[in-house]
PDBQT receptor file of N, H, CA, C and O in Angstrom, charges set to zero:
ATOM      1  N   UNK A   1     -82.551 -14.163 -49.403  1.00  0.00    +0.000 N 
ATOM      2  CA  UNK A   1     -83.569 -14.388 -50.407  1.00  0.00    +0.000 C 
ATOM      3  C   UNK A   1     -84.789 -13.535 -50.070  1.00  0.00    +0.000 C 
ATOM      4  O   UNK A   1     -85.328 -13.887 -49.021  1.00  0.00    +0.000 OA
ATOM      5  N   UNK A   2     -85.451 -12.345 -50.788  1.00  0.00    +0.000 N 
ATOM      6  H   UNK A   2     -85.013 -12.059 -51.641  1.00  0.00    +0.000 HD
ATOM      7  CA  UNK A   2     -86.042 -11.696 -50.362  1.00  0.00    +0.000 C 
ATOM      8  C   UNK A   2     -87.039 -11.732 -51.606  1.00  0.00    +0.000 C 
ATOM      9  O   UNK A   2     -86.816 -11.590 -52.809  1.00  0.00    +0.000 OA
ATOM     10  N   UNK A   3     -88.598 -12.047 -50.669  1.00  0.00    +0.000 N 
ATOM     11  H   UNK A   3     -88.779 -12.162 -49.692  1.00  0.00    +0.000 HD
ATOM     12  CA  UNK A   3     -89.691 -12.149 -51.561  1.00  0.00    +0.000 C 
ATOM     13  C   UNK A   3     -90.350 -10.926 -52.010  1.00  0.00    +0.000 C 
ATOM     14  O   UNK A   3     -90.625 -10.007 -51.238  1.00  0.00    +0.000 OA
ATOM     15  N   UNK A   4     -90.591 -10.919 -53.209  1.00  0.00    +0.000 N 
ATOM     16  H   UNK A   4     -90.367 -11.666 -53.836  1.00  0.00    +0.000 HD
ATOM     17  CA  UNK A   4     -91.335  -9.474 -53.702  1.00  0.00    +0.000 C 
ATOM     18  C   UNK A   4     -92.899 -10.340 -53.366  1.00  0.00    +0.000 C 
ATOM     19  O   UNK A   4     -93.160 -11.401 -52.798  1.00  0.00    +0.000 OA
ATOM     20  N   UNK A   5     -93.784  -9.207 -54.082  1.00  0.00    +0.000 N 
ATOM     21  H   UNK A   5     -93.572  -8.346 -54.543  1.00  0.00    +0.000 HD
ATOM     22  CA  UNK A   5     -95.060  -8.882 -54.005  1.00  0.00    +0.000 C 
ATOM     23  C   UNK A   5     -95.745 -10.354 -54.833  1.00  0.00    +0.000 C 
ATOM     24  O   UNK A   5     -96.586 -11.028 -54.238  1.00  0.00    +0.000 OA
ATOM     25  N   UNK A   6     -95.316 -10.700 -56.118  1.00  0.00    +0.000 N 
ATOM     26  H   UNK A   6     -94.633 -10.153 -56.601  1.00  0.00    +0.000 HD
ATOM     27  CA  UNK A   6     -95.250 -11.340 -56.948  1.00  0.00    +0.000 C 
ATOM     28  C   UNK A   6     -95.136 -12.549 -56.538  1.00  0.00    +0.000 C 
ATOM     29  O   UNK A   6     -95.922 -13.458 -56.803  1.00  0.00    +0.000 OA
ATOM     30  N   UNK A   7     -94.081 -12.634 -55.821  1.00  0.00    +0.000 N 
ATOM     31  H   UNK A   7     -93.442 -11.895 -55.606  1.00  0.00    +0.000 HD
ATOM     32  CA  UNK A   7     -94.086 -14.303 -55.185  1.00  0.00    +0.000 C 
ATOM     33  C   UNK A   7     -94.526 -14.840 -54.175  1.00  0.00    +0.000 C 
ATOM     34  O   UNK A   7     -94.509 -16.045 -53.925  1.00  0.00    +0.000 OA
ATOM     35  N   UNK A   8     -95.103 -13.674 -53.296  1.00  0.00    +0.000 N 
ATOM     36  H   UNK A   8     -95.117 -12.695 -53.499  1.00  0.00    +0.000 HD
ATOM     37  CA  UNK A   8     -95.817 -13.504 -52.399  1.00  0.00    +0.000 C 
ATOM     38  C   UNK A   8     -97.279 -14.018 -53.130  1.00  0.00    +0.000 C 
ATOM     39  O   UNK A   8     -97.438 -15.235 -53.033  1.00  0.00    +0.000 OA
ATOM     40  N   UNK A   9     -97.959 -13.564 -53.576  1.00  0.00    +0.000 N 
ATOM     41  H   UNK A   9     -97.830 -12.576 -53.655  1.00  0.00    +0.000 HD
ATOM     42  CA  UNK A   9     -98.982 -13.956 -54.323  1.00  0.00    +0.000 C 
ATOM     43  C   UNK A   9     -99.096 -14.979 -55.326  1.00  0.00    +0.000 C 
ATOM     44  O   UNK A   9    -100.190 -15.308 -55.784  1.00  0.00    +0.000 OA
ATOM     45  N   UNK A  10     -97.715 -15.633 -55.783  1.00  0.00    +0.000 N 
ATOM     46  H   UNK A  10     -96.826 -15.366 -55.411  1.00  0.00    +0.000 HD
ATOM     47  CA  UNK A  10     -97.893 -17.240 -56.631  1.00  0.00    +0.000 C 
ATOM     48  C   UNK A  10     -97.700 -17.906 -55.116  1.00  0.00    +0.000 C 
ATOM     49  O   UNK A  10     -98.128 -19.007 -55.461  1.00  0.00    +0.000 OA
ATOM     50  N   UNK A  11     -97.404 -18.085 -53.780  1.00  0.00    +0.000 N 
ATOM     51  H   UNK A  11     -97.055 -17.191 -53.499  1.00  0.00    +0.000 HD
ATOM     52  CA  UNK A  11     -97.455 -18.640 -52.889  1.00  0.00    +0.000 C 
ATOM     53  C   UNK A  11     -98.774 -18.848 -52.170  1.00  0.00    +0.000 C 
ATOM     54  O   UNK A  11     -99.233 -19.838 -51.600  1.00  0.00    +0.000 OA
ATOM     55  N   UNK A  12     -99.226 -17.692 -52.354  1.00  0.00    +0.000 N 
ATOM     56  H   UNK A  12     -98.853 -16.888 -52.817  1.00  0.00    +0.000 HD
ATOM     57  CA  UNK A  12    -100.886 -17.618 -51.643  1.00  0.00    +0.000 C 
ATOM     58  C   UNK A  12    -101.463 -18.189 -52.710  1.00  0.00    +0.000 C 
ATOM     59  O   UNK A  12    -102.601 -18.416 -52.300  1.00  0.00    +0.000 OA
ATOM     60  N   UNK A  13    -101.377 -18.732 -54.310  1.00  0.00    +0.000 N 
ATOM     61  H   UNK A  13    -100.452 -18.548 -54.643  1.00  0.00    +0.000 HD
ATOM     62  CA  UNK A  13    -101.981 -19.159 -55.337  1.00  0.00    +0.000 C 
ATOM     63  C   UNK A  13    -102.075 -20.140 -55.170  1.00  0.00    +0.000 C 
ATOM     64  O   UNK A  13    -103.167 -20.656 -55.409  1.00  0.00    +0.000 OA
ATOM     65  N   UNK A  14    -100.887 -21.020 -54.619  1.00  0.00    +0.000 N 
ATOM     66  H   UNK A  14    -100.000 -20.601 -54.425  1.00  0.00    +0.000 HD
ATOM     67  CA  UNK A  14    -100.540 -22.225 -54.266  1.00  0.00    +0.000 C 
ATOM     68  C   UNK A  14    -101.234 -22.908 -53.338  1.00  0.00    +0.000 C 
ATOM     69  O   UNK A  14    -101.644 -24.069 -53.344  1.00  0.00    +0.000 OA
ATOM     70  N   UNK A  15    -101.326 -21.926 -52.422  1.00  0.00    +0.000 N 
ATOM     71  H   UNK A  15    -100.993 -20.983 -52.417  1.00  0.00    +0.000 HD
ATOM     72  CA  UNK A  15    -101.714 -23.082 -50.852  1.00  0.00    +0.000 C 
ATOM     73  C   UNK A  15    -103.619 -22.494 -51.119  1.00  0.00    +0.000 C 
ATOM     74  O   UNK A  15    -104.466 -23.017 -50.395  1.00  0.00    +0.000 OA
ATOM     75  N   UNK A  16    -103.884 -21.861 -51.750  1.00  0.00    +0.000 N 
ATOM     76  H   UNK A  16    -103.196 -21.436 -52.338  1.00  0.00    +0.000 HD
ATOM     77  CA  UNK A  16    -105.530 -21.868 -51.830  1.00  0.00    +0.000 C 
ATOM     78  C   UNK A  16    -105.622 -22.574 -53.028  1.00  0.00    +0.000 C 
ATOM     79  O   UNK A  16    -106.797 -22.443 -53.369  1.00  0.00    +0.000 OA
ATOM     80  N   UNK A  17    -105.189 -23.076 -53.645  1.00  0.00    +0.000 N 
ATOM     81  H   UNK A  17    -104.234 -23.183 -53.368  1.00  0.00    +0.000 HD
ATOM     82  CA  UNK A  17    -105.770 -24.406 -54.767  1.00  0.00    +0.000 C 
ATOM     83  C   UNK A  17    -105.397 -25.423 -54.022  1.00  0.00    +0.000 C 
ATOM     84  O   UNK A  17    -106.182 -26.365 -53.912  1.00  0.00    +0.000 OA
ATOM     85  N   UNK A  18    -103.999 -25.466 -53.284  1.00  0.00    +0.000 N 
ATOM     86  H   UNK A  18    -103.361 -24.701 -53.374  1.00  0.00    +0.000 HD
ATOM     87  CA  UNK A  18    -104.274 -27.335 -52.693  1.00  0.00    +0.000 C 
ATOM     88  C   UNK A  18    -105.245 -26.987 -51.298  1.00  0.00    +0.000 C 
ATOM     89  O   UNK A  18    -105.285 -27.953 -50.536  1.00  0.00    +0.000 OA
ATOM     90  N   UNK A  19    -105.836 -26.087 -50.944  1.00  0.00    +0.000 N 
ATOM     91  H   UNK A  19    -105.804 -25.302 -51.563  1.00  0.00    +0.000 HD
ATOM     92  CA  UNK A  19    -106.249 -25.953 -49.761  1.00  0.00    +0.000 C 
ATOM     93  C   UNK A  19    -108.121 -26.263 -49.825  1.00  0.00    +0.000 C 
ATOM     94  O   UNK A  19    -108.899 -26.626 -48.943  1.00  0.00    +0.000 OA
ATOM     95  N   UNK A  20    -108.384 -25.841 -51.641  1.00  0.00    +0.000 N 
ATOM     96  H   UNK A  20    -107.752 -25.546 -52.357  1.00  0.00    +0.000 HD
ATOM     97  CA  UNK A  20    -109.718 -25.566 -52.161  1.00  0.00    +0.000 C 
ATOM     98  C   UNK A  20    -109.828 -27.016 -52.312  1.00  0.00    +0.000 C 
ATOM     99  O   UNK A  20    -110.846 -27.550 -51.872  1.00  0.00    +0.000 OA
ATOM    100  N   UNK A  21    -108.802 -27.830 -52.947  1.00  0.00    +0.000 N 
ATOM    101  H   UNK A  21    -107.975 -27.397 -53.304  1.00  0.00    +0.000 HD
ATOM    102  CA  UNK A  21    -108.905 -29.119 -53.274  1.00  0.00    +0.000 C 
ATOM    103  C   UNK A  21    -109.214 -29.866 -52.320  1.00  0.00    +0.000 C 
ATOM    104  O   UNK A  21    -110.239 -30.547 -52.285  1.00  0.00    +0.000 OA
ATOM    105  N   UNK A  22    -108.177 -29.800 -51.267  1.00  0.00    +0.000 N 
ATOM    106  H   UNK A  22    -107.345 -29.247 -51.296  1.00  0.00    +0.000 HD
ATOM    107  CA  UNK A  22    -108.220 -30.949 -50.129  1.00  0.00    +0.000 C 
ATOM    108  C   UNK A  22    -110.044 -30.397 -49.683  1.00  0.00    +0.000 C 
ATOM    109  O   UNK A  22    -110.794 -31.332 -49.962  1.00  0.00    +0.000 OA
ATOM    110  N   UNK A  23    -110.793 -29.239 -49.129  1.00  0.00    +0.000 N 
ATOM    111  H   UNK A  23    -110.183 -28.480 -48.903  1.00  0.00    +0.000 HD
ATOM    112  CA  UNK A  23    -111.793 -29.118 -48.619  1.00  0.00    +0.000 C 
ATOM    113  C   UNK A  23    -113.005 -29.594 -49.865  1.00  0.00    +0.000 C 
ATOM    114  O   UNK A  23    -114.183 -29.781 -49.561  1.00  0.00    +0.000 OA
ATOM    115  N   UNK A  24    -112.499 -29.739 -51.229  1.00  0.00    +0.000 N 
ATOM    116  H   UNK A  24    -111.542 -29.587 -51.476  1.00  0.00    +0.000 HD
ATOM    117  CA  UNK A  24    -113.590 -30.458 -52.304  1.00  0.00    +0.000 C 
ATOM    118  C   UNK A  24    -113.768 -32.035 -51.701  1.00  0.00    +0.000 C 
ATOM    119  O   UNK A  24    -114.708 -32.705 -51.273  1.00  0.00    +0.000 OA
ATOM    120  N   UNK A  25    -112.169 -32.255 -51.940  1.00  0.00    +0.000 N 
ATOM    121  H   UNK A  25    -111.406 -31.711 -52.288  1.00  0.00    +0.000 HD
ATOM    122  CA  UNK A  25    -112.343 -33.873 -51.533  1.00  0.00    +0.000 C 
ATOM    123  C   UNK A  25    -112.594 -33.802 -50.575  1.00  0.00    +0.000 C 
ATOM    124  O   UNK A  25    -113.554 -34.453 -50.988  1.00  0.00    +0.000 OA
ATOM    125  N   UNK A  26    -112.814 -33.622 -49.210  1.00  0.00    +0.000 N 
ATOM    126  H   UNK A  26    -112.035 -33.094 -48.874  1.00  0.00    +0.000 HD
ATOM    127  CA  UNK A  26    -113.558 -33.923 -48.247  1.00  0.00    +0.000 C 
ATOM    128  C   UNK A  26    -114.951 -33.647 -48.310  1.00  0.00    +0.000 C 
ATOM    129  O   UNK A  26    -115.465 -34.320 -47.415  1.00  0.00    +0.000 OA
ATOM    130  N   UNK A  27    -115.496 -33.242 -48.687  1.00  0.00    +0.000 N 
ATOM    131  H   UNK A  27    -115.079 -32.696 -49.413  1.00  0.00    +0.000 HD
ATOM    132  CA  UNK A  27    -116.983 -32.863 -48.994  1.00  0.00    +0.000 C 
ATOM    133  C   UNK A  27    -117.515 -34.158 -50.122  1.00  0.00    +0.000 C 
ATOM    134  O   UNK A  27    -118.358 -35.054 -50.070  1.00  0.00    +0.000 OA
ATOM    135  N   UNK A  28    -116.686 -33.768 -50.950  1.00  0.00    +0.000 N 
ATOM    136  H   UNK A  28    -116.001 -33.041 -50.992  1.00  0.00    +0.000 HD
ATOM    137  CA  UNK A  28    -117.265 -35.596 -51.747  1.00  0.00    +0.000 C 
ATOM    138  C   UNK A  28    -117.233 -36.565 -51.275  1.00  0.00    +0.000 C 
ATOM    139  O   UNK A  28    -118.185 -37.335 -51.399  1.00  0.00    +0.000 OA
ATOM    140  N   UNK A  29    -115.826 -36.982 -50.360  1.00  0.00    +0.000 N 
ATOM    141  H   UNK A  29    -115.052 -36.356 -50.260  1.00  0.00    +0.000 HD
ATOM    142  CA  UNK A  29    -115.370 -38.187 -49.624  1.00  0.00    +0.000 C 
ATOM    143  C   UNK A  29    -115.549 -38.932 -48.601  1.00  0.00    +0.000 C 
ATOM    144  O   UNK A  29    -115.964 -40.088 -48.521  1.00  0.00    +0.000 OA
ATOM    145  N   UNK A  30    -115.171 -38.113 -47.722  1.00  0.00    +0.000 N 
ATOM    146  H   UNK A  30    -114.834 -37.173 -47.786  1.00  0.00    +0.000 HD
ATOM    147  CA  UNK A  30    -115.713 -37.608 -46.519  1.00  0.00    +0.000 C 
ATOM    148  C   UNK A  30    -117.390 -37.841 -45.279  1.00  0.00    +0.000 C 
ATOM    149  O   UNK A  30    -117.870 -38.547 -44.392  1.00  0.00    +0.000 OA
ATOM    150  N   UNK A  31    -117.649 -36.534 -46.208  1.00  0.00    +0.000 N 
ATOM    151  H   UNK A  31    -117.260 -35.960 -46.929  1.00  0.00    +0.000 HD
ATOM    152  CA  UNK A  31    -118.781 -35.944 -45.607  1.00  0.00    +0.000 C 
ATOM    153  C   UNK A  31    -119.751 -35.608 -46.835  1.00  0.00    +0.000 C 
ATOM    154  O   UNK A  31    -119.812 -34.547 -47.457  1.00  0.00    +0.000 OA
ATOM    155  N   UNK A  32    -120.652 -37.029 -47.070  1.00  0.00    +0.000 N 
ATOM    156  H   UNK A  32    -120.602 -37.890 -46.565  1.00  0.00    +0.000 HD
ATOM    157  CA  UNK A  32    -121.084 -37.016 -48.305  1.00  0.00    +0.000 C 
ATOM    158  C   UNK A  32    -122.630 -36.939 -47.539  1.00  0.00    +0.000 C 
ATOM    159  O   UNK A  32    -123.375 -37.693 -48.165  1.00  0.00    +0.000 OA
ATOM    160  N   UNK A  33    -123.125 -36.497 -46.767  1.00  0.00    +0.000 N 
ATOM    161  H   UNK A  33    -122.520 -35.884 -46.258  1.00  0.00    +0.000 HD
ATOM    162  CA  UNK A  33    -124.304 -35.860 -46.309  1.00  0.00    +0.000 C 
ATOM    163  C   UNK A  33    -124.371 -33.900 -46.681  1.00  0.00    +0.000 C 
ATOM    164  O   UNK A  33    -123.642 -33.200 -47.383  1.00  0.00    +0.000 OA
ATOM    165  N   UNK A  34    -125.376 -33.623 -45.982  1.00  0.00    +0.000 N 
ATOM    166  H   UNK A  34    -125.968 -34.192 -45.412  1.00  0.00    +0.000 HD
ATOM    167  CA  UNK A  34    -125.514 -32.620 -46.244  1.00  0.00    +0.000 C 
ATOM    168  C   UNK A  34    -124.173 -31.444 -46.026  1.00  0.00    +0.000 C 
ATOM    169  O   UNK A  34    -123.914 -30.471 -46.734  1.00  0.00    +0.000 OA
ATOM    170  N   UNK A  35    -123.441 -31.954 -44.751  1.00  0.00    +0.000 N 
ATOM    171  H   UNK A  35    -123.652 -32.745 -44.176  1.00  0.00    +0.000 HD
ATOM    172  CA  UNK A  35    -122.095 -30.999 -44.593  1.00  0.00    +0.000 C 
ATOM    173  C   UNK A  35    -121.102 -31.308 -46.038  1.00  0.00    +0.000 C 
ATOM    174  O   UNK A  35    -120.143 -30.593 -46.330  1.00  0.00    +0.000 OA
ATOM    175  N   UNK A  36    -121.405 -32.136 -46.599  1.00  0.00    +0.000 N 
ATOM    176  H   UNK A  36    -122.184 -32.717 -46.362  1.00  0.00    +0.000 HD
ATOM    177  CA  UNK A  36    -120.296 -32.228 -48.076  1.00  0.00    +0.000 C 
ATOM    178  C   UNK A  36    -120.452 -30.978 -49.038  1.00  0.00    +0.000 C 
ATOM    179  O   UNK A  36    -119.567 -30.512 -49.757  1.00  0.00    +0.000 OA
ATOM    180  N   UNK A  37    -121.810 -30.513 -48.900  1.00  0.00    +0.000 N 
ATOM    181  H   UNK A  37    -122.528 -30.892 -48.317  1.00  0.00    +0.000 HD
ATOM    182  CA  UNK A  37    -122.335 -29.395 -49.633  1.00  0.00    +0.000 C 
ATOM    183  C   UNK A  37    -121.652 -27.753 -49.217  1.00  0.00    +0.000 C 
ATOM    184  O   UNK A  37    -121.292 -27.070 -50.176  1.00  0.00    +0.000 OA
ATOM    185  N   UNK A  38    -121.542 -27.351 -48.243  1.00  0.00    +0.000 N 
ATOM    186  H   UNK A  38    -121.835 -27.906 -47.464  1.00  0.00    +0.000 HD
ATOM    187  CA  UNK A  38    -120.880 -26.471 -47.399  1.00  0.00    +0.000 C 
ATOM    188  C   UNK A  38    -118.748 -26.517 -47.848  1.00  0.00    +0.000 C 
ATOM    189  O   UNK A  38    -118.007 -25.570 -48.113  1.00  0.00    +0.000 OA
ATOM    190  N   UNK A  39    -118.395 -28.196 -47.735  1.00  0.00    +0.000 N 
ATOM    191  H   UNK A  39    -118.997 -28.965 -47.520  1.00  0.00    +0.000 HD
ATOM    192  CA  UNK A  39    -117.018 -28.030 -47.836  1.00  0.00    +0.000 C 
ATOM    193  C   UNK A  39    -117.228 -27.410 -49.336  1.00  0.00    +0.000 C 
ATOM    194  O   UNK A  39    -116.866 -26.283 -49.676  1.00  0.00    +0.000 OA
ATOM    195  N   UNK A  40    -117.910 -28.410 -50.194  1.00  0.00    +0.000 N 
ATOM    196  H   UNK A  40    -118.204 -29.325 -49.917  1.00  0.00    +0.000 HD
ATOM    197  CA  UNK A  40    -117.687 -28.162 -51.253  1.00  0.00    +0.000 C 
ATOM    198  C   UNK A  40    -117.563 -26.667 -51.449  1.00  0.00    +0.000 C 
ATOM    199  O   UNK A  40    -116.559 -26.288 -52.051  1.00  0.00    +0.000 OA
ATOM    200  N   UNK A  41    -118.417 -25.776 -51.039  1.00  0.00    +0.000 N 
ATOM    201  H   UNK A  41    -119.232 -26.084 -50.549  1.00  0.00    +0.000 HD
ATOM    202  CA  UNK A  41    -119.134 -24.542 -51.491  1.00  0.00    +0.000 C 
ATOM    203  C   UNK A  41    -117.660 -23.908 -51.366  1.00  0.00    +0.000 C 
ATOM    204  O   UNK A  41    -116.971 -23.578 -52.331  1.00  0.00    +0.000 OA
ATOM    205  N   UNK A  42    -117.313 -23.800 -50.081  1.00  0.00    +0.000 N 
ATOM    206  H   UNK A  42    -117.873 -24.068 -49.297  1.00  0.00    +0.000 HD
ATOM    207  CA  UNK A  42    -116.126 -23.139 -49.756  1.00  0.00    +0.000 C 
ATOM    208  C   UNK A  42    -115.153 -23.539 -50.197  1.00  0.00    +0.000 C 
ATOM    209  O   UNK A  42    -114.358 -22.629 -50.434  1.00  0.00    +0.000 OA
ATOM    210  N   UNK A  43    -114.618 -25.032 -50.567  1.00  0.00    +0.000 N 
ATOM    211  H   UNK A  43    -115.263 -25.770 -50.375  1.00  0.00    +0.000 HD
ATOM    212  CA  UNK A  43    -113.661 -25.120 -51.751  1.00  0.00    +0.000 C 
ATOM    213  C   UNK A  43    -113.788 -24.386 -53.309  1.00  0.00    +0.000 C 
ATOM    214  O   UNK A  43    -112.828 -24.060 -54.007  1.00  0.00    +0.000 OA
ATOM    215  N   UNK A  44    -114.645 -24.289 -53.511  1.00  0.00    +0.000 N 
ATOM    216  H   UNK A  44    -115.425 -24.554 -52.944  1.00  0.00    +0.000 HD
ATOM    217  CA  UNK A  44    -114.455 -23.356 -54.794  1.00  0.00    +0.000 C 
ATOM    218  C   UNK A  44    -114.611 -22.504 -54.447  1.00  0.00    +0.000 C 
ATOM    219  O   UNK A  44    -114.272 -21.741 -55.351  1.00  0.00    +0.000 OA
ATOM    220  N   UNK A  45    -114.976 -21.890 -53.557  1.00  0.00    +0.000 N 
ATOM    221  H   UNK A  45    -115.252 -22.510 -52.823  1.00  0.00    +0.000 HD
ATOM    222  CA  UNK A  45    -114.935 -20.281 -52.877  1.00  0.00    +0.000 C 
ATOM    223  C   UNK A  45    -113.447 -20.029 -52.970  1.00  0.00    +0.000 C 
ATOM    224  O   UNK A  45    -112.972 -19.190 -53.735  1.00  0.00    +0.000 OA
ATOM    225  N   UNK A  46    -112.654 -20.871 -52.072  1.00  0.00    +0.000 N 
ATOM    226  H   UNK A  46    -113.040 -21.553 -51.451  1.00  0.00    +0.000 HD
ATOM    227  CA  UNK A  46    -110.906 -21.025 -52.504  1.00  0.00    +0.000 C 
ATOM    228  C   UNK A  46    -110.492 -21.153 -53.720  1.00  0.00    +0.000 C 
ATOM    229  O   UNK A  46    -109.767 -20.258 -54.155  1.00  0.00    +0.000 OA
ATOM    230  N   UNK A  47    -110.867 -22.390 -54.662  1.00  0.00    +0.000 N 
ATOM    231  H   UNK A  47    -111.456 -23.117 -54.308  1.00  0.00    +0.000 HD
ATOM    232  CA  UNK A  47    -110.169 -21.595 -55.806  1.00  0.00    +0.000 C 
ATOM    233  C   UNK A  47    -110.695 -20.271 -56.566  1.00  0.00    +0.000 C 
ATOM    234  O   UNK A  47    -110.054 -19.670 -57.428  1.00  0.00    +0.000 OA
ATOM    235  N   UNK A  48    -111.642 -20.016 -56.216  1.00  0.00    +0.000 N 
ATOM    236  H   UNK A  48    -112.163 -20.504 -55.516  1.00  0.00    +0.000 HD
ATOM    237  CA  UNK A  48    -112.140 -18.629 -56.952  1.00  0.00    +0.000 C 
ATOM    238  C   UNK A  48    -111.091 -17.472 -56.014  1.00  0.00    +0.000 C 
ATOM    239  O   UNK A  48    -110.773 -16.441 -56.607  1.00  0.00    +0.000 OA
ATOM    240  N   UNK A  49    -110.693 -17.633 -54.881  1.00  0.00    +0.000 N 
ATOM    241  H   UNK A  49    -110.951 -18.470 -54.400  1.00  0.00    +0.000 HD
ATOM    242  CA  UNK A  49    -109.926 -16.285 -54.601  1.00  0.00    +0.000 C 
ATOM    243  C   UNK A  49    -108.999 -16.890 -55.171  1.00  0.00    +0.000 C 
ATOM    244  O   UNK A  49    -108.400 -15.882 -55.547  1.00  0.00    +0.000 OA
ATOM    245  N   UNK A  50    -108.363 -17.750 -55.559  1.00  0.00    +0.000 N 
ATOM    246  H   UNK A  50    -108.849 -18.570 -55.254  1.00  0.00    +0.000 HD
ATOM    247  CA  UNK A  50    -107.032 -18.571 -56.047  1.00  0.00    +0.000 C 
ATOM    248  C   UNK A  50    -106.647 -18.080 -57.739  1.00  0.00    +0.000 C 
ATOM    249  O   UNK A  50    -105.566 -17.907 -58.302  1.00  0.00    +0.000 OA
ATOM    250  N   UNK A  51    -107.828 -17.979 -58.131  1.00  0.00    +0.000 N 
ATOM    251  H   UNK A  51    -108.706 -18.120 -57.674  1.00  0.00    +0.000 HD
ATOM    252  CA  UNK A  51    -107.602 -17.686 -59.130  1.00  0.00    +0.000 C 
ATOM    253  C   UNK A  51    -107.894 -15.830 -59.538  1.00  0.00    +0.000 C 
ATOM    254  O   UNK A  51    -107.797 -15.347 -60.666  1.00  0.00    +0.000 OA
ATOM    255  N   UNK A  52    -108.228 -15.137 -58.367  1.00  0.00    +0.000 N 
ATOM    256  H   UNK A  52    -108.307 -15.529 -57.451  1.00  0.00    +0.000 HD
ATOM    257  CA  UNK A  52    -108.069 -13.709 -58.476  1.00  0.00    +0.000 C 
ATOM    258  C   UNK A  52    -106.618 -13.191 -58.016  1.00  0.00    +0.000 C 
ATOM    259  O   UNK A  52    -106.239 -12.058 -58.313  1.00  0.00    +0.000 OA
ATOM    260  N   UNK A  53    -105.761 -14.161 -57.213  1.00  0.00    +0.000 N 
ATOM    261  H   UNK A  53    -106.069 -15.082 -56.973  1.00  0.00    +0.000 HD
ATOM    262  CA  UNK A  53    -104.434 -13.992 -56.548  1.00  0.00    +0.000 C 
ATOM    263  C   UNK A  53    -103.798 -14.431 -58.238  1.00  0.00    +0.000 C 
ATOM    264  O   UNK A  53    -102.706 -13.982 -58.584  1.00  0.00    +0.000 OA
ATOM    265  N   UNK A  54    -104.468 -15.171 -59.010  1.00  0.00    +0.000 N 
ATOM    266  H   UNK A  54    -105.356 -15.535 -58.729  1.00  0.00    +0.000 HD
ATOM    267  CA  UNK A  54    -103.388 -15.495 -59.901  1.00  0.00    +0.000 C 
ATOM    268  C   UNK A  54    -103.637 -14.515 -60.999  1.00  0.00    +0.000 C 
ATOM    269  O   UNK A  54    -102.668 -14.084 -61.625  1.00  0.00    +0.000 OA
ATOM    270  N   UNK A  55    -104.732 -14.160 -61.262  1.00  0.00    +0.000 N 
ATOM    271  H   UNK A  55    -105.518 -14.510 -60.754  1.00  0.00    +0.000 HD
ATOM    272  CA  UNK A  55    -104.620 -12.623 -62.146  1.00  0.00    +0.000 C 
ATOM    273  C   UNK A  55    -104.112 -11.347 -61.733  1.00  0.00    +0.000 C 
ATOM    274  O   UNK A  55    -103.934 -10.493 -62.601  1.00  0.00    +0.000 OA
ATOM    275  N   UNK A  56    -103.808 -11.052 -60.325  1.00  0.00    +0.000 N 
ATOM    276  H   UNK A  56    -103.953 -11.747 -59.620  1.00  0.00    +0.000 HD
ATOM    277  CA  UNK A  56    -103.199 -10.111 -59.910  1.00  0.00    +0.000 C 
ATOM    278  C   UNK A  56    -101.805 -10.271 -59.598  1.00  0.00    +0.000 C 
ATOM    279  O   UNK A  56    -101.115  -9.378 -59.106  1.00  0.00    +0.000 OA
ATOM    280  N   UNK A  57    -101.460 -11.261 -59.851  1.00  0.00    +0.000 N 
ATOM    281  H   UNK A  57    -102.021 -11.986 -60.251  1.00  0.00    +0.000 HD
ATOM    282  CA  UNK A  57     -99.846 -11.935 -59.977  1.00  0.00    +0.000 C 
ATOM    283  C   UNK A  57     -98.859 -10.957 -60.826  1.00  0.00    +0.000 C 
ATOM    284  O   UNK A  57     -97.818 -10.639 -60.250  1.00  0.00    +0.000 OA
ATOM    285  N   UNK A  58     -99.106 -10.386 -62.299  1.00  0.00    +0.000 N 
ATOM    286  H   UNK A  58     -99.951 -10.644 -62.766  1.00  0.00    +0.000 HD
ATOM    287  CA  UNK A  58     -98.313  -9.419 -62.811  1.00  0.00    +0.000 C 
ATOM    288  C   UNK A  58     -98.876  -7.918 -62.467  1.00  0.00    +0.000 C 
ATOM    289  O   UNK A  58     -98.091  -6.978 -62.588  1.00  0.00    +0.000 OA
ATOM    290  N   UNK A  59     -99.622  -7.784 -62.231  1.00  0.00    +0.000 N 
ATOM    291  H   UNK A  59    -100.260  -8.548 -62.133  1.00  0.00    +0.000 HD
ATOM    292  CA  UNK A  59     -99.970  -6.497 -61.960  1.00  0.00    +0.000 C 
ATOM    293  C   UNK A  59     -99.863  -5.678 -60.316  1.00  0.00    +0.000 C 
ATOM    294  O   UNK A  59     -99.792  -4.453 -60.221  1.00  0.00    +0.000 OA
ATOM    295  N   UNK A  60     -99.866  -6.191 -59.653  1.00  0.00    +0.000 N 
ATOM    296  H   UNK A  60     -99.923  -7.187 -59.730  1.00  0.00    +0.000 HD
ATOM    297  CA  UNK A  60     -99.142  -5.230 -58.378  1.00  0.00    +0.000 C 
ATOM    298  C   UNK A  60     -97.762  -5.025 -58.314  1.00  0.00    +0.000 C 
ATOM    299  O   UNK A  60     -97.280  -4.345 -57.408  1.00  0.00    +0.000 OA
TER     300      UNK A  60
C-alpha cells in the first residue's frame, strides 16, 4: 500500500484538526486562567495550517 503526496496530506489534515481541537479544549477546560489563552491561540494556529494542508490536498 503505497501513499502518494495526497494522502499524505489528508493524514496531516487529520491529526492537526483533532490535534487543534484537543489543545482548544484544554485551554477552555482545563486551563481556564491566563495559560487557556496561549492553548487556545495555538489551537487555531493548528487548524489554520489544517486547513492550508487541506487546500493543497489536490494540487501537489
Amino acid at each position: 500500500m503505497g501513499m502518494n503526496k495526497n494522502t499524505v496530506l489528508g493524514w496531516a489534515t487529520l491529526i492537526m484538526v483533532i490535534m487543534g481541537l484537543i489543545l482548544i479544549g484544554l485551554g477552555v477546560y482545563k486551563y481556564a486562567d491566563v495559560a487557556g489563552w496561549g492553548f487556545c491561540a495555538v489551537g487555531v494556529g493548528f487548524l489554520a495550517n489544517a486547513w492550508v494542508f487541506s487546500a493543497l490536498k489536490g494540487r501537489v
